[in-house]
C-alpha positions as CSV (number, residue, x, y, z in Angstrom):
1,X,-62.4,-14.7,-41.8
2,X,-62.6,-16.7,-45.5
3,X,-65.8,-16.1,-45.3
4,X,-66.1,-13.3,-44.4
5,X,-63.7,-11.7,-47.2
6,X,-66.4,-14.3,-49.6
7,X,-69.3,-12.3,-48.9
8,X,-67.1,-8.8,-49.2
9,X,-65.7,-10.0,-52.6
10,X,-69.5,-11.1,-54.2
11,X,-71.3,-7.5,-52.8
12,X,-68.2,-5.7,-54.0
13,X,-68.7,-7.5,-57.4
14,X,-72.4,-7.4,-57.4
15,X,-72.1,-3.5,-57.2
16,X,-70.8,-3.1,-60.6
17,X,-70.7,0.8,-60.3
18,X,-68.5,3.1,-61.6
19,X,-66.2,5.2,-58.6
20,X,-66.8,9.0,-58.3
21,X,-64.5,9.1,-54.8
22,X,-61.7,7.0,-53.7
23,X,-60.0,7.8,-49.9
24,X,-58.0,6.3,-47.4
25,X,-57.5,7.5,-44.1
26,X,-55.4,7.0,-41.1
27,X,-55.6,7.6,-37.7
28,X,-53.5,7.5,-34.5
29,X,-52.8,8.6,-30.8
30,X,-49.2,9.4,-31.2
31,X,-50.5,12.8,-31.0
32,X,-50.6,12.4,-26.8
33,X,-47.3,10.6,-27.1
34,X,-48.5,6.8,-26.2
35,X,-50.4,3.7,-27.1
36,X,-53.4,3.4,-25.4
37,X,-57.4,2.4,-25.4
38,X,-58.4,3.4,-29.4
39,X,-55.1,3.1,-30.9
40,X,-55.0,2.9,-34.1
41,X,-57.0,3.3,-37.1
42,X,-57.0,2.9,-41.0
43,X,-60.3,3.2,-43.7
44,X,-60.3,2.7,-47.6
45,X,-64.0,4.6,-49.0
46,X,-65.2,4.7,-52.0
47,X,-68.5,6.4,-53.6
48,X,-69.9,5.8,-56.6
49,X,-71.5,8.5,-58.7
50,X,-74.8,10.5,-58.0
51,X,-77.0,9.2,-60.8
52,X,-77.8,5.6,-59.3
53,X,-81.4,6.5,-59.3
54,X,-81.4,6.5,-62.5
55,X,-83.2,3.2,-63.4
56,X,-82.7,3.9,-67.2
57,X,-78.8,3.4,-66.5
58,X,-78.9,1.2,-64.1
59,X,-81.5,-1.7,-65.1
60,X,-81.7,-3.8,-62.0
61,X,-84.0,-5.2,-59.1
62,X,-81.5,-4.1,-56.7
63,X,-81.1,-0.7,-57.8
64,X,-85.1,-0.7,-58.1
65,X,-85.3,-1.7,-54.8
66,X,-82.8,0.6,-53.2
67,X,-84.2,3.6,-54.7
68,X,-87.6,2.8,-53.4
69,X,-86.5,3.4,-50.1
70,X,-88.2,6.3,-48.8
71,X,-87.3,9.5,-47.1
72,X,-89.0,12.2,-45.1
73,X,-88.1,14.8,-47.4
74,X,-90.0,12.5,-50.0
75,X,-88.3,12.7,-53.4
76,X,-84.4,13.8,-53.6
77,X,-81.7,14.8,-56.2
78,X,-79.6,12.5,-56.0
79,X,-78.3,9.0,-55.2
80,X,-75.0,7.4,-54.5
81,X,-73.5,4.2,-53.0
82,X,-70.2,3.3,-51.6
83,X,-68.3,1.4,-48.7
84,X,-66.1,1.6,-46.4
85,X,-63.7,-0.9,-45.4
86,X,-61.9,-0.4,-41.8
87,X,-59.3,-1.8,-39.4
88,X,-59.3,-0.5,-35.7
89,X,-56.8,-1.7,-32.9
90,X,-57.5,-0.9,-29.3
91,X,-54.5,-2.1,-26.1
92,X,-55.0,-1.0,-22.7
93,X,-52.7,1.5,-21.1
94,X,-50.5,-0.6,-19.4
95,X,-48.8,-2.6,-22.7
96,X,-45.7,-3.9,-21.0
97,X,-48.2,-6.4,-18.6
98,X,-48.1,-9.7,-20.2
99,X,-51.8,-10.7,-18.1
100,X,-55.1,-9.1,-18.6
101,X,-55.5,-6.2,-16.8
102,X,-58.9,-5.4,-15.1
103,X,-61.0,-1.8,-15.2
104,X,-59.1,-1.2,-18.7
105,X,-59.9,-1.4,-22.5
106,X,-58.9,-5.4,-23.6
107,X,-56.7,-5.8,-26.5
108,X,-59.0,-6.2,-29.4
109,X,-59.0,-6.1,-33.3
110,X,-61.6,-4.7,-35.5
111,X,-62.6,-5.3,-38.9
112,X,-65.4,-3.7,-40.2
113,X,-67.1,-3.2,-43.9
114,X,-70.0,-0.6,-44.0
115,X,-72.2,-0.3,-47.0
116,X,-73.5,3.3,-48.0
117,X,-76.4,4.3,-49.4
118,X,-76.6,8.5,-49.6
119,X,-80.1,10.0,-50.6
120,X,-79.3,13.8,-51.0
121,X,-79.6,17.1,-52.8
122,X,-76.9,20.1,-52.5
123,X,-77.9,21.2,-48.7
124,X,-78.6,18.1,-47.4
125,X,-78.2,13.9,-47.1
126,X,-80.0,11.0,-45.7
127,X,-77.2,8.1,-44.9
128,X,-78.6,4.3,-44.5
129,X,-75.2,2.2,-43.5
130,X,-75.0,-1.6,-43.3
131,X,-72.4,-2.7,-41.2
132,X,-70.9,-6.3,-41.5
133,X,-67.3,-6.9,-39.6
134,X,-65.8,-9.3,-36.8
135,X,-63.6,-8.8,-33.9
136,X,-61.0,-10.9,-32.7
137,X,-57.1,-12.6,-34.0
138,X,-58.4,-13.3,-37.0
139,X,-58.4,-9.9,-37.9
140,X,-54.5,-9.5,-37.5
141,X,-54.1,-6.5,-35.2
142,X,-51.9,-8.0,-33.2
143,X,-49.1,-8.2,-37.0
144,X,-50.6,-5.1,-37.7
145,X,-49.5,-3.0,-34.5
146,X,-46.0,-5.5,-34.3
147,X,-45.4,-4.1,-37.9
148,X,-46.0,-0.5,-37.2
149,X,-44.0,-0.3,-34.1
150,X,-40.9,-2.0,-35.8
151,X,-41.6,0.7,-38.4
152,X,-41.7,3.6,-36.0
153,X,-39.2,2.4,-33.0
154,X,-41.7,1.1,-30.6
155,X,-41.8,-1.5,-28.0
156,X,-43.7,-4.2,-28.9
157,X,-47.4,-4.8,-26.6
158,X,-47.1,-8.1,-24.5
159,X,-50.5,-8.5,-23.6
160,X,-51.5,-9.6,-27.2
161,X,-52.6,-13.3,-25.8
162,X,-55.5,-11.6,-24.1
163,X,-57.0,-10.0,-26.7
164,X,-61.1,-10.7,-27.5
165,X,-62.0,-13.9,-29.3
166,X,-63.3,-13.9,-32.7
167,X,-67.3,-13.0,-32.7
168,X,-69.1,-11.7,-35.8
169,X,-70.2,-8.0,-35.7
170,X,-73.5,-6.3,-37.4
171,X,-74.7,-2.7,-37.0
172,X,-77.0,-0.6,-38.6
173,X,-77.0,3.4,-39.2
174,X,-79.2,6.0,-40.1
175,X,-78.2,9.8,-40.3
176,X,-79.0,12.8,-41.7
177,X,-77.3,16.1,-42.4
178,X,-78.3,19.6,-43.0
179,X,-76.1,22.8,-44.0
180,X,-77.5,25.8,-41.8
181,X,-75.6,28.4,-43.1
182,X,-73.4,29.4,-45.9
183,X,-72.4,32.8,-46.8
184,X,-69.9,34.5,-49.5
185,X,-67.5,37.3,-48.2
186,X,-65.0,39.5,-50.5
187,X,-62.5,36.9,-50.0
188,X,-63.7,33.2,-49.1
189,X,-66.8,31.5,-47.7
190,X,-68.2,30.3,-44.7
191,X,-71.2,27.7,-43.9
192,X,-72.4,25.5,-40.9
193,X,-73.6,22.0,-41.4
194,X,-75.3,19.9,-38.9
195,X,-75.8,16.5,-38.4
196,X,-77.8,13.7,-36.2
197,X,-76.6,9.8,-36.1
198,X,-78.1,6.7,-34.8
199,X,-76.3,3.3,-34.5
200,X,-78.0,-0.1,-33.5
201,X,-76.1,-3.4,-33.6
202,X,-74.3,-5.9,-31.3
203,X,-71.2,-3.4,-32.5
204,X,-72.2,0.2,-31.5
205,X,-75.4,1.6,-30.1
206,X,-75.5,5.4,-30.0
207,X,-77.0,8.1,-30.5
208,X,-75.2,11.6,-31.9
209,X,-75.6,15.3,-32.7
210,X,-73.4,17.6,-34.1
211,X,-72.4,20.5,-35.9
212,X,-69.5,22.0,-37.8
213,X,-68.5,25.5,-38.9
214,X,-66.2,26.1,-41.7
215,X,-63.9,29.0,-43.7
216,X,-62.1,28.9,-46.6
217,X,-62.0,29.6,-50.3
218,X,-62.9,28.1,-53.4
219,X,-63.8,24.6,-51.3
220,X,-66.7,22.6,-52.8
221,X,-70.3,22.5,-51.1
222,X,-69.6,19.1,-49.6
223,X,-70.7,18.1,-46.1
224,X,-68.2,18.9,-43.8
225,X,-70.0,17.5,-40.3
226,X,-68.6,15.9,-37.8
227,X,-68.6,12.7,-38.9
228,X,-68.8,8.9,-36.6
229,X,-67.4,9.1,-33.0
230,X,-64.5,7.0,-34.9
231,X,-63.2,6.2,-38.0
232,X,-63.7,7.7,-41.4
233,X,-66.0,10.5,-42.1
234,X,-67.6,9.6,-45.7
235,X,-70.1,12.9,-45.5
236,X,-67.5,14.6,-46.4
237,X,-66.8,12.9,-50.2
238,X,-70.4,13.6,-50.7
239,X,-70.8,16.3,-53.6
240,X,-67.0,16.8,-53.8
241,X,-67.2,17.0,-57.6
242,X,-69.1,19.8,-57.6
243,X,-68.4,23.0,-60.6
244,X,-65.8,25.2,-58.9
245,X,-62.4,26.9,-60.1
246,X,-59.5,24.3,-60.6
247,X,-57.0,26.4,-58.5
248,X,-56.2,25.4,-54.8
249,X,-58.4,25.8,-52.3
250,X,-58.4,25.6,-48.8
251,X,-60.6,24.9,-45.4
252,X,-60.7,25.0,-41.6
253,X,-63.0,24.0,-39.3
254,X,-64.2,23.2,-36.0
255,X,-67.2,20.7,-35.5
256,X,-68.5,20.0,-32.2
257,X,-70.4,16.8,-31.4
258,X,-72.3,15.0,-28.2
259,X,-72.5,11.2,-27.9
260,X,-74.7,8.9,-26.3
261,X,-73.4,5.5,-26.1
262,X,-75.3,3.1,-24.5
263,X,-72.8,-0.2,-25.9
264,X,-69.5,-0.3,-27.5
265,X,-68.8,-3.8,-28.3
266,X,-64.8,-4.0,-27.0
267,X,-65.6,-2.1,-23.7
268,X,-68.9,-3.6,-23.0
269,X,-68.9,-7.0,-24.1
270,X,-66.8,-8.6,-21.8
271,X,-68.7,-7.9,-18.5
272,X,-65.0,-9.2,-16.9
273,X,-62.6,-6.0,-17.7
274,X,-65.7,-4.2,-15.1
275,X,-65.7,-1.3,-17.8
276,X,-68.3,1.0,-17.1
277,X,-70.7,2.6,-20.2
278,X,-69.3,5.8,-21.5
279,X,-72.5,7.1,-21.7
280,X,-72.2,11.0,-22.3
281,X,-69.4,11.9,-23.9
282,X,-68.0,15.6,-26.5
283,X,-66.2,15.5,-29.5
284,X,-64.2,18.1,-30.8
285,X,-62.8,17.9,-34.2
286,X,-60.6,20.7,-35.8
287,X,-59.8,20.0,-39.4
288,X,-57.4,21.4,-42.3
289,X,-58.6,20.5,-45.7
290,X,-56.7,21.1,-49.3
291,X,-58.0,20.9,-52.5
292,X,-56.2,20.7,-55.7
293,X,-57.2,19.7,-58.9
294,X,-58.6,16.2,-58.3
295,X,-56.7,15.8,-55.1
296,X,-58.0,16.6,-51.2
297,X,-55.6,16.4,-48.4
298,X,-57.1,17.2,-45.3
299,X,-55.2,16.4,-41.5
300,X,-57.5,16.5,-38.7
301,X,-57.5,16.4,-34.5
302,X,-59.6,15.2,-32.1
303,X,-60.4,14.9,-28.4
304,X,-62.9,13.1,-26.6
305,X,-63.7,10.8,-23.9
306,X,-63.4,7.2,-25.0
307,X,-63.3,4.8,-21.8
308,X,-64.7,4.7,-18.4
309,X,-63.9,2.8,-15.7
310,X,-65.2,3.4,-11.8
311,X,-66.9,6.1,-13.1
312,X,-64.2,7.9,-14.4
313,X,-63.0,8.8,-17.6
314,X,-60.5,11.6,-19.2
315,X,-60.3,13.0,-22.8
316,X,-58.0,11.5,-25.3
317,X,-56.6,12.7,-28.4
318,X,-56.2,11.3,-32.1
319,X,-54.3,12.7,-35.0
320,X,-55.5,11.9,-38.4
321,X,-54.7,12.0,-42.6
322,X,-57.1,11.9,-45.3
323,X,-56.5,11.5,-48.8
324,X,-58.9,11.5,-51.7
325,X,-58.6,11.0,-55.4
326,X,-61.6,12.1,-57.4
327,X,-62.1,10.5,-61.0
């Protein structure tokens, strides 16, 4: 874990950039009224500003090198960088059992820090991610649920002594996203933005697809997609300094995405829980997003399939928060 917080501290620091975005988001299933499979989940993002192309500025091999990564839409606008730092807790549905319980999601803690790299113009983004994390005690989910349930009133999980042992975690991500459609009306706007993912790793391989419709009025041209199966959706921080009006705006949306996941590190690495692979699964997101001045609040809820176990599985729900600061 030292080390691991080392090597986050010397990229953070290596970086050197000046912040465009900062957000924090939380998520939880208290929405279906229980603790159960993915939990719990909290993100701190931040991107940096659009112009780290610009080698005059920024006079380093690094930033020489990133920018010479290539694209199949050859040259774009812009360029910006960022990470994301997450913690994810997942118990199985029985919490009261003090033994491990078999055809049902382990205890497990995740930590996980994702490097960004956005190559994009106003209608669409290339995303390269580097993810670096670990599962396991040392990254205190076990304190971290104990101090939220004596917070909100709730019994304590027993079955913490079962949890996953530490192992180091690496993944790798490439997406890209595309706005359809986008068309002004009398009285607010409307567009469609669609996006494909692809994760490889000993943390997550998947493949996704999705797409998201949106209305409102006065919002920015950001990228409101659907986002990663879970966790934080950083698309949409992308472009949210955009020229528009400083009075409030507003959004809703509905994105609908399919998922392909061939390995999910806490069901699939222990061969012993007999968990099967979710394989197919839908994801349906409905968000409310508010914009005002350099503040976004945006609340958002979501259902999909997470776990399967003799071949069975049933949707869950999450309920999230989102709060971003731009400087």
């Amino acid at each position: 874990m030292k080390l691991f917080l080392k090597i986050f501290s010397i990229c953070l620091l290596s970086l050197n950039l000046n912040a465009q975005v900062i957000s924090a988001f939380f998520e939880n299933d208290v929405v279906d009224g229980q603790d159960k499979h993915y939990t719990n989940g909290a993100a701190f993002t931040y991107l940096s500003n659009k112009d780290t192309n610009d080698l005059n500025k920024y006079k380093s091999g690094f930033f020489d090198l990133v920018s010479k990564i290539p694209t199949f839409n050859n040259d774009t606008k812009y360029q910006t960088m960022g990470m994301t730092i997450s913690h994810l807790t997942f118990t199985p549905n029985d919490s009261e059992s003090y033994n491990k319980i078999i055809g049902d999601v382990p205890y497990a803690g995740v930590v996980t820090v994702d490097f960004i790299l956005y190559k994009w113009e106003e209608d669409f983004f290339h995303q390269y991610m580097l993810t670096l994390g670990m599962a396991g005690p040392s990254t205190l989910a076990k304190d971290a649920q104990k101090t939220y349930h004596h917070i909100t009133g709730n019994n304590e999980a027993n079955g913490w002594n079962n949890q996953l042992s530490d192992d180091f975690l690496y993944n790798f991500t490439y997406a890209y996203g595309y706005r359809t459609f986008k068309h002004d009306f009398s009285y607010g706007k409307m567009d469609i933005v669609n996006n494909i993912r692809v994760d490889v790793g000993n943390y997550n391989r998947a493949l996704m697809a999705g797409g998201s419709i949106r209305y409102g009025n006065n919002y920015p041209n950001n990228f409101n997609t659907v986002g990663r199966f879970i966790g934080a959706n950083e698309n949409k921080l992308l472009n949210l300094d955009e020229k528009r009006s400083k009075d409030f705006a507003w959004s809703v949306s509905y994105g609908l995405g399919y998922s392909y996941t061939d390995y999910f590190y806490v069901t699939n690495y222990d061969k012993s829980y007999e968990l099967d692979k979710l394989k197919d699964t839908f994801i349906h997101l409905f968000s409310i997003d508010t914009y005002f001045d350099d503040f976004v609040l945006s609340f958002t809820y979501k259902t999909s399939k997470f776990v399967s176990a003799d071949y069975k599985s049933e949707y869950e729900n999450w309920g999230g928060i989102n709060l971003t600061y731009l400087f």
